[in-house]
N, C-alpha and C positions, 0 to 999 in steps of 0.2 A: 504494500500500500504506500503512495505517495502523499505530500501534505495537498500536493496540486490534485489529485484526484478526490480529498475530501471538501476541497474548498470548490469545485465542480460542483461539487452531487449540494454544498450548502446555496451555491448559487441558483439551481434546479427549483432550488423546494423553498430557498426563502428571498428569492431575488430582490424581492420588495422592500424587504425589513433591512434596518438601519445597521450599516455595519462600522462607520465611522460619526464620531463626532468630535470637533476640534474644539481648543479655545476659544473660536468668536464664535460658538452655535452651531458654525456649518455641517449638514448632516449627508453623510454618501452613503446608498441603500448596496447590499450586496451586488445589484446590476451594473450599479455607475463603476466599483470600485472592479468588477471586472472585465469594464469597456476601459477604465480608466487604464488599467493595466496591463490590458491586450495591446491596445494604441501604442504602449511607452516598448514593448517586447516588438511589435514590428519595428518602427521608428530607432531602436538601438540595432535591432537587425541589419536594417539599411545603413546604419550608421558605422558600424563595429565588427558586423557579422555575429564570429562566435565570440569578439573580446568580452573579459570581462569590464564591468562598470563601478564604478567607484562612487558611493553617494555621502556629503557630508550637509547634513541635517540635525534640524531639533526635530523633538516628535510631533508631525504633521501628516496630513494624509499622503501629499507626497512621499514622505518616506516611505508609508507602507505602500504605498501602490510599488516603488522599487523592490521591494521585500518580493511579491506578487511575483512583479516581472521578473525576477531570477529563477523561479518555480516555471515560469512558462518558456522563457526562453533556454532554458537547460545550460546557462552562461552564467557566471556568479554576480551577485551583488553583494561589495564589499562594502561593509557597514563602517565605514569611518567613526571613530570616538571624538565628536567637534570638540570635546573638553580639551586638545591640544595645540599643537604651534606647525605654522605652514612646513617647516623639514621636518616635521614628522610625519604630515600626510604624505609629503612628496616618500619619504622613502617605505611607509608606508604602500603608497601606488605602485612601488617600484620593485617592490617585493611579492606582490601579485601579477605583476604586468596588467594593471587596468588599464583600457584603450579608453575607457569613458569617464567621462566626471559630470555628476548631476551636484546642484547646491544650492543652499537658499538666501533669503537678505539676510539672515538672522550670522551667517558665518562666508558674505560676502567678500571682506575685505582678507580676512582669512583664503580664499578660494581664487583671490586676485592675486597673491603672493606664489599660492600652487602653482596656479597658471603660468605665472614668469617664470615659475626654475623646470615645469614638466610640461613635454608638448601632450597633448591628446588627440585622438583619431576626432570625439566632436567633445562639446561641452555644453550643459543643458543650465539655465539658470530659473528656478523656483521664485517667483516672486516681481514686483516692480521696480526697485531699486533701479539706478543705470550703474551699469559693469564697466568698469575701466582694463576690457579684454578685446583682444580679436577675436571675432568669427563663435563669441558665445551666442546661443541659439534660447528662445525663450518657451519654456517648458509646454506652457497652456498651447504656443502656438506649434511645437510639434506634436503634442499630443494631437490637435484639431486637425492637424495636415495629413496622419496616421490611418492608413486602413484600422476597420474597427475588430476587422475577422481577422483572427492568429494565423498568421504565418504554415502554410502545413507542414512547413520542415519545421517548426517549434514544435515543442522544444527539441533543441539541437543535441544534449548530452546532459546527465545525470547530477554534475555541480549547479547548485543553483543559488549557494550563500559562504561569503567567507566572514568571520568574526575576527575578534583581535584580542587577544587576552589583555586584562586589566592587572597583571602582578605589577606590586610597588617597589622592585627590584632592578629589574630588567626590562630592555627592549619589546613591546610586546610581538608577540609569536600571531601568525596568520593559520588559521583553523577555517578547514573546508568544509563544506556538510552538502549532501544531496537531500535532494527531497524526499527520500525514503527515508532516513535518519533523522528529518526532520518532524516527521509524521509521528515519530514514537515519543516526542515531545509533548508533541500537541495532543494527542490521544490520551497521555499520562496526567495531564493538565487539568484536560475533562473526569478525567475517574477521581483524580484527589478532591475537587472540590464539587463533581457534580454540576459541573456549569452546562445550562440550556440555554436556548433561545431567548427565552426570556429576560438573561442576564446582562447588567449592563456592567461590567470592570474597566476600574479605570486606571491607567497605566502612570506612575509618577517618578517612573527608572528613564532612565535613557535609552529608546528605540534599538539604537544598536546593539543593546547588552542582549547576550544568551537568554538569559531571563528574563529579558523584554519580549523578546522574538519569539522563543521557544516555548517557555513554560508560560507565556500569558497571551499575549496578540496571537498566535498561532490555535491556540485553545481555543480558544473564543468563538476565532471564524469559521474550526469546523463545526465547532456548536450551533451555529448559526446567531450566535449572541452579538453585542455591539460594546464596542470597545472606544472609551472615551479618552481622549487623547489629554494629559497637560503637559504644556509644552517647557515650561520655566517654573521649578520648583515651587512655589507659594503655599505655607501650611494654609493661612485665610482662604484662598483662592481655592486650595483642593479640596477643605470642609464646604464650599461655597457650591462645588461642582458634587460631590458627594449628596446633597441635601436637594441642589434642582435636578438633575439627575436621577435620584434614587437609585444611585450607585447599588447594586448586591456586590461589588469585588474591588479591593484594592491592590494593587503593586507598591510596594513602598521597601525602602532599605530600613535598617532602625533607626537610624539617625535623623530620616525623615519624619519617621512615626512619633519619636521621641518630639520635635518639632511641633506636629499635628496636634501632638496631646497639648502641650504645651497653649496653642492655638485655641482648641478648645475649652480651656478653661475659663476664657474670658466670653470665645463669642457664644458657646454653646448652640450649633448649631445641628439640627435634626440630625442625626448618623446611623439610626435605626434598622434602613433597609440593609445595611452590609451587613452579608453572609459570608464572606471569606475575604480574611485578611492573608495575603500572601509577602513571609518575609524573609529574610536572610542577606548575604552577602558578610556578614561579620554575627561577633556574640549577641542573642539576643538573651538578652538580661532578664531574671524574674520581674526584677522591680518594671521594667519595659513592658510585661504582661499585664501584673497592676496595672499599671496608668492606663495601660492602653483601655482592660475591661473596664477601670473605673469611670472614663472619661468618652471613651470613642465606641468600642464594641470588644466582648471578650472571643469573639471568632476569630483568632489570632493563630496561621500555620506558619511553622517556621521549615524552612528549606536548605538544604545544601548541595550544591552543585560547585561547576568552574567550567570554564565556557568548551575546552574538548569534551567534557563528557555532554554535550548535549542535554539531554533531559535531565533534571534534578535527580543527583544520588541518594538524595532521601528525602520524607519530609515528617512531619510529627505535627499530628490534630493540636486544635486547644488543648483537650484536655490531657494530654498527653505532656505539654509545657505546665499546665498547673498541679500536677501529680509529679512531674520531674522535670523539674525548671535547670533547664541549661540545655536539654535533648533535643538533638536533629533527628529523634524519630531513626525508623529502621527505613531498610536499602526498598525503594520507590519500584513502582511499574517497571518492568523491562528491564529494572538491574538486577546484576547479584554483586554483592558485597562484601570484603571481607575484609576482617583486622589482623594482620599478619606482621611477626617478627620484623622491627626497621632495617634496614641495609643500605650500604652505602650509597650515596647518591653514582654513581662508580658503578653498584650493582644493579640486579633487579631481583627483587624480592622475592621469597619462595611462596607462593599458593596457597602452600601448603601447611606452611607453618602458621598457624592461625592459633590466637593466643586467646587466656582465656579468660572467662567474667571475672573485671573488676584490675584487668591487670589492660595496659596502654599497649597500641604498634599503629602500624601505617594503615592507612586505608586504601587499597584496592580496587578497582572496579570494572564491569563491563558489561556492555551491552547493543544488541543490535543496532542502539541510536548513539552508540557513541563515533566521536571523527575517529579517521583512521591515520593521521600523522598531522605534521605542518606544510607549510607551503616556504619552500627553500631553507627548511632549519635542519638538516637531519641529523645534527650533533645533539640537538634541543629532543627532538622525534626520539631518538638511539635512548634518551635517558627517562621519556615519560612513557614511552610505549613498549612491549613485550608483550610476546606469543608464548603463553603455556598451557599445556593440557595433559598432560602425563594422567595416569592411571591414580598413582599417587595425588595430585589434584585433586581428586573427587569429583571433576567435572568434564564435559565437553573441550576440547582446544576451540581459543579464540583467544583476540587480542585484547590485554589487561592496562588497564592505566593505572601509573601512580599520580596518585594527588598528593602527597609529600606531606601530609595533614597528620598530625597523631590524635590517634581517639583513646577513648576508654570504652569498653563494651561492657553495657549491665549482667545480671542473672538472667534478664527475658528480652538479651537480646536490643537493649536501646543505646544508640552511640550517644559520645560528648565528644567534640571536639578540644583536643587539650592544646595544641599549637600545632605551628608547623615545623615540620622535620629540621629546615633551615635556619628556625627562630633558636630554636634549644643551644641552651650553653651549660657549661659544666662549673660548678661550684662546688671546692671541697671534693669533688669528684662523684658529686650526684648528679644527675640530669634537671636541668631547669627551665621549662617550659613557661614562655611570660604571661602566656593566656590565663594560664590558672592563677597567675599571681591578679591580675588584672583582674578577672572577675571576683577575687578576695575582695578587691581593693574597692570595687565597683558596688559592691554591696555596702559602705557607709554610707551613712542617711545623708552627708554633702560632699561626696564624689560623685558626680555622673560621668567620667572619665578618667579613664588609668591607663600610663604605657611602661612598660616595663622591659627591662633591658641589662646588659649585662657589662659590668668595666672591668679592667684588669684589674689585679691584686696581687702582689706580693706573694701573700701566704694563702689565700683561697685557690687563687689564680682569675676566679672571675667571683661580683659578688653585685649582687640586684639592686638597680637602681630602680626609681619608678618615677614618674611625670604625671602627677594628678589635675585633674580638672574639678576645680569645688564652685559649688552654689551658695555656698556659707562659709562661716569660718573655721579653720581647722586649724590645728600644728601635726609640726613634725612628729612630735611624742605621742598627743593624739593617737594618729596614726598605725604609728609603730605599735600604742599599745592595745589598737585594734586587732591591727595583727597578729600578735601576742595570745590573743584572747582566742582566736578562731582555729577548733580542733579539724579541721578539711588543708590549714596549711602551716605544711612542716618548717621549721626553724630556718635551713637551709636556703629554704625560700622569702623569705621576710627581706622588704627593702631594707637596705642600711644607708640607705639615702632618697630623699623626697628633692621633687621639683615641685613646689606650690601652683598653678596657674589658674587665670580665669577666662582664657583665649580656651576655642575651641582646638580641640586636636586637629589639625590637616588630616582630611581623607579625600580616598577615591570615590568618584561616583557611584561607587557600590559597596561602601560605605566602609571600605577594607584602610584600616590606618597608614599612612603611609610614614613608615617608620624610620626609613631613610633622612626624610626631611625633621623627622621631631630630634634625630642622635646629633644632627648636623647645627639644629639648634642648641643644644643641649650641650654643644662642645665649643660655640660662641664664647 
């Protein structure tokens, strides 16, 4: 099964019904959004042929109509992250070989920078703005100039989307997907939350993310449901659209949720009809469940994925967070999962060695919808991917990814993410994972944020520092002798140094810290 062959059979049966609606109202019925996108899949045809296309955007219906056209024209759409700077789209482009570039006012001047350092086969501009380019072409008016019947050689070939991973480390890596792998996305989407036609969710991530595309927008339209779009963060604004709307679904990071509640408390705006809050990208906190049920709705799923694996590798009901607060929930639709012995990033992992409740390792996974490598990284590829299947496995051969994630695995079966493989440092000669320290830290009544980290030492060799974020007043001692107090974390782990602050922590748009940027302050 393809996504493109479910979102056919939802155009069949619900052509009429609303399948987009933007920030200024404007609403496109299943019909418009697949004339809309037939047009832009001839129109690059003639343009490009099999190139792929490069689109940078906020979330508007243009974007998804390109989403579309990647699935019809069997040529990828390479979801640009506009959160960045014109050399990085350019190398970016240049790492896919996109012949095309679509783009809106909103990351114009941006797209006019592109243009000067990369030629393109055409280039499509979203919007009225005037362009300071040659030979850009305007979107509305090649769609209208567009035969409206697909192409019969479309779709051309089985790639129809490329992403771009979000790590706060590294260059991000280009991830391919067809539309059959996409399908297991969107399929899993509908089972977790039950979304019908009837549902109207609205998207407040960034288009481009995997979990914009996959686990939400892609859901929706095989359901034949409508998916409302906001384009530029605003807690007021998205309580505003929730309330005229009658939102039943949310997409949100926590950091955005944590914002929302915050919102809420003043304007108190109807939020009743949501039926499924959908969340993740980083820890979601107990205290983050409070607010949320006390303030907004307690339908709160929390999610884990990263953008090769396609579909969410797990996910965990409400009630599943208020019975075990900190849990991603077990291994999702279409995966299998497992916590296996850590190895060097150098190795790859054994299967087989799967460790057991209550005791921490990697996380493993796969599944039909997961990508099958990178696009031009195969040192990158060499380290996240491997083929095992041996007898001893216990399973089928097929291809396993490491997510470099360390978990802990309950008695029945329920993960927590404790950090990532890379993060862990050694103190004293223990293993020290900062997540867990963080979430210690993040449970005082005036921290809403902890980053924790590790500096050399003499006699430990390394020993925890932390960088809190307070809403009140606190001390160092405070602190320490909060820490002190709580039996879940061991001595070894206790800051012996506070950073006080009242600045937000720098994150990524998917709400992942970026921790590079906080050590580089921290050593100002």
């Amino acid at each position: 099964m393809r996504f493109l062959d479910a979102f056919r059979r939802t155009v069949r049966c619900h052509g009429g019904e609303t399948a987009l609606v933007d920030d200024d109202g404007r609403t496109f019925t299943y019909a418009e959004l697949d004339d809309r996108s037939t047009r832009l899949a001839n129109a690059l045809r003639t343009r490009l042929g099999g190139g792929r296309c490069a689109v940078l955007g906020g979330n508007s219906p243009a974007a998804i109509e390109a989403m579309v056209t990647g699935h019809k024209r069997g040529a990828a759409t390479a979801q640009l992250p506009f959160r960045g700077e014109a050399e990085e789209f350019v190398r970016m482009c240049e790492s896919v070989d996109a012949t095309g570039f679509v783009f809106d006012d909103a990351n114009r001047e941006t797209a006019e920078e592109v243009l000067a350092r990369r030629d393109f086969e055409a280039a499509v501009h979203v919007g009225d703005a005037d362009v300071d380019a040659a030979g850009v072409e305007s979107y509305e008016t090649v769609l209208s100039d567009a035969d409206p019947t697909l192409d019969e050689a479309l779709p051309a070939g089985g790639e129809c989307a490329i992403f771009f991973t979000s790590g706060t480390t590294s260059q991000p890596k280009a991830v391919p997907f067809d539309s059959e792998q996409l399908w297991y996305g969107a399929i899993q989407g509908v089972m977790e939350h039950g979304i019908d036609r009837t549902d109207a969710g609205i998207v407040a991530t960034p288009w481009y993310h995997m979990v914009s595309s996959d686990a939400w927008i892609y859901p929706h339209f095989v359901a034949g449901a409508t998916v409302v779009l906001h384009s530029e963060f605003d807690p007021a604004g998205l309580l505003e659209q929730i309330e005229e709307r009658e939102a039943t679904g949310l997409l949100a990071v926590p950091t955005q949720l944590n914002a929302v509640v915050d919102a809420q408390q003043s304007l108190e705006r109807d939020t009743s009809s949501l039926e499924y809050v959908r969340t993740g990208g980083s820890v979601v906190s107990e205290r983050l469940v409070e607010r949320m049920s006390e303030h907004v709705t307690d339908r709160v799923y929390n999610t884990y994925g990263m953008t090769e694996a396609g579909p969410n590798l797990t996910f965990a009901l409400p009630e599943d967070q208020r019975e075990r607060p900190g849990t991603i929930g077990k291994e999702a639709h279409t995966y299998e999962i497992r916590v296996v012995e850590p190895a060097p990033i150098t190795e790859h992992p054994d299967p087989g060695a799967t460790v057991d409740a209550g005791e921490e390792g990697e996380i493993i996974a796969r599944s039909p919808g997961c990508s099958d490598g990178y696009i031009d990284n195969p040192e990158a590829e060499a380290k996240s991917y491997f083929e095992s299947g041996t007898p001893e496995d216990g399973a089928s051969s097929g291809t396993w990814l490491r997510t470099r994630d360390v978990a802990r695995i309950d008695e029945e079966g329920y993960l927590y993410i404790v950090d990532r493989v890379d993060n862990m440092f050694v103190s004293g000669g223990e293993n020290v994972y900062p997540v867990e320290v963080e979430q210690a830290l993040e449970a005082h009544s005036t921290v809403s944020e902890a980053y924790v980290f590790g500096v050399d030492d003499d006699h430990w060799g390394r020993v925890v520092n932390a960088v809190v974020v307070t809403e009140g007043n606190v001390t160092e001692e405070e602190l320490d002798e909060f820490c002190r107090e709580r039996t879940d974390l061991a001595n070894y782990k206790r800051p012996r140094q506070y950073t006080i602050r009242t600045e937000d922590l720098p994150r990524t748009s998917t709400g992942k810290i970026k921790r590079g940027a906080i050590a580089d302050q921290t050593s100002e």
